[in-house]
C-alpha positions, 0 to 999 in steps of 0.5 A: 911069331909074336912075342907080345902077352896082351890078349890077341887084338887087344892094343898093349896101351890106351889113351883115357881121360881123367880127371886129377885133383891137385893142390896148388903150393903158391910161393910167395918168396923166392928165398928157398930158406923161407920156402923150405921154413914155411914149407915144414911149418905149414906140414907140421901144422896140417898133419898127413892131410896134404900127404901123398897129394900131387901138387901144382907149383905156383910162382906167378907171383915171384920177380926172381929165380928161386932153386927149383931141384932143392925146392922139388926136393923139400916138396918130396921130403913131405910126401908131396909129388910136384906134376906141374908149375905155373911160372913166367921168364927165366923160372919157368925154364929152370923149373922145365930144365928140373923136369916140371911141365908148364900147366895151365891153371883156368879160374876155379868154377864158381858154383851158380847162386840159387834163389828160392822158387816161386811158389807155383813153380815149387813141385807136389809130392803127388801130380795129378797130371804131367807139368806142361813142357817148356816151349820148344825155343826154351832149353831146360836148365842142367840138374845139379849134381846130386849131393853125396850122402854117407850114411854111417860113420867114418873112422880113423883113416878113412877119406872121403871126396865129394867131385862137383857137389856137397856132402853129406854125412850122418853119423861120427866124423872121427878123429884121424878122418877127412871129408872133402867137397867141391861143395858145401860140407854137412855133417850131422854128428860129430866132427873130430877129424879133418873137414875142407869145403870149397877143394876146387877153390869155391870161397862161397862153400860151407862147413855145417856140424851139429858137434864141432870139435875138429882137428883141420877145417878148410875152405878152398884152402885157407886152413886152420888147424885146431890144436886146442880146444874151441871157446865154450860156445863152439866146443861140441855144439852146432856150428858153421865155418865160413870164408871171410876174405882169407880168414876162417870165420866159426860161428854158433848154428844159432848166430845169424851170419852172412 
């Protein structure tokens, strides 16, 4: 007699994969005062925007062993739930002996450059006749994925994450929201809440609103919390944010940036 509740040939556990977003927490400094410090800082400016993430702790860079139990602790401290560390030699053992898995963190996709068509190529909205097949040595190119497209507007709590594309929201961002995009960011109405580009690390990816006045922009990490309100010709009015190097770059729509 089986004592088992799972449905009658049904397996009591499966196996499935997925696929997890992580933030990744580079340490710089091997000093637990300074990363705990850093640590407090960096929450305190950012708000709830980091909480509840599972994180990746790298420590690549470090020469020297840091207290890797009181670092998991001050990482839990804030909400932040440690999966996995990226480290070498006597760290990488003290981080495993705190029950830390080694993870291997491959290069962040780099998202294609595109180039305008030519014009023959550029499609009619209504063919008369098919448009001939490629040669059969030739292999069609992948389609992008389609943008994400919210069509209403995001309030306070709300969170959305745009997986291998851009987003694309019509409507009010409102203080207290987040977007999130692999991609590029677009909104059309306000942005009062929290908006990062680029999350898998594309530096190329964009932020776009034709309202700013943000609490957090972000772009493939590099951050800047808006504590105060923006200079004149950047309050309210059409924007783009941008990477340059490892500053945020805000720009009127009208400037003509590279």
């Amino acid at each position: 007699m089986s004592n088992s509740s799972s449905p009658a040939g049904q397996t009591a556990l499966d196996f499935k994969s997925a696929t997890l977003y992580a933030v990744r927490v580079v340490l710089h400094d091997h000093s637990l005062k300074a990363l705990v410090a850093a640590l407090d800082q960096r929450m305190k400016d950012a708000g709830s925007f980091f909480e509840n993430e599972p994180v990746v702790i790298d420590a690549s860079n470090l020469t020297q062993a840091t207290d890797w139990k009181a670092l998991v602790k001050a990482l839990r401290g804030h909400a932040l739930h440690p999966i996995g560390v990226v480290a070498e030699g006597a760290n990488l053992e003290a981080a495993k002996a705190c029950g830390l898995p080694q993870v291997d963190l491959s290069a962040a996709p780099v998202r294609p450059a595109s180039t305008p068509a030519p014009d023959k190529e550029v499609p009619v909205v209504a063919p008369t006749a098919a448009p001939p097949l490629p040669p059969a040595h030739e292999t069609a190119p992948a389609l992008a994925p389609a943008a994400m497209v919210i069509n209403h507007q995001l309030r306070s709590g709300q969170r959305i994450y745009a997986r291998n594309t851009d987003l694309i929201v019509i409507g009010v961002v409102s203080q207290g929201a987040e977007v999130i995009a692999d991609g590029n960011i677009h909104i059309y109405g306000p942005l009062r809440g929290k908006a990062m580009a680029g999350a898998r690390g594309d530096t190329s990816a964009r932020i776009f609103t034709t309202q700013l006045n943000p609490e957090l922009l972000a772009i493939a990490g590099v951050y800047r919390v808006i504590e105060t309100q923006l200079e004149k010709n950047l309050h309210n009015q059409p924007a783009i944010v941008r990477l340059d190097g490892d500053t945020l770059q805000i720009s009127s729509l009208g400037e003509t940036k590279g």
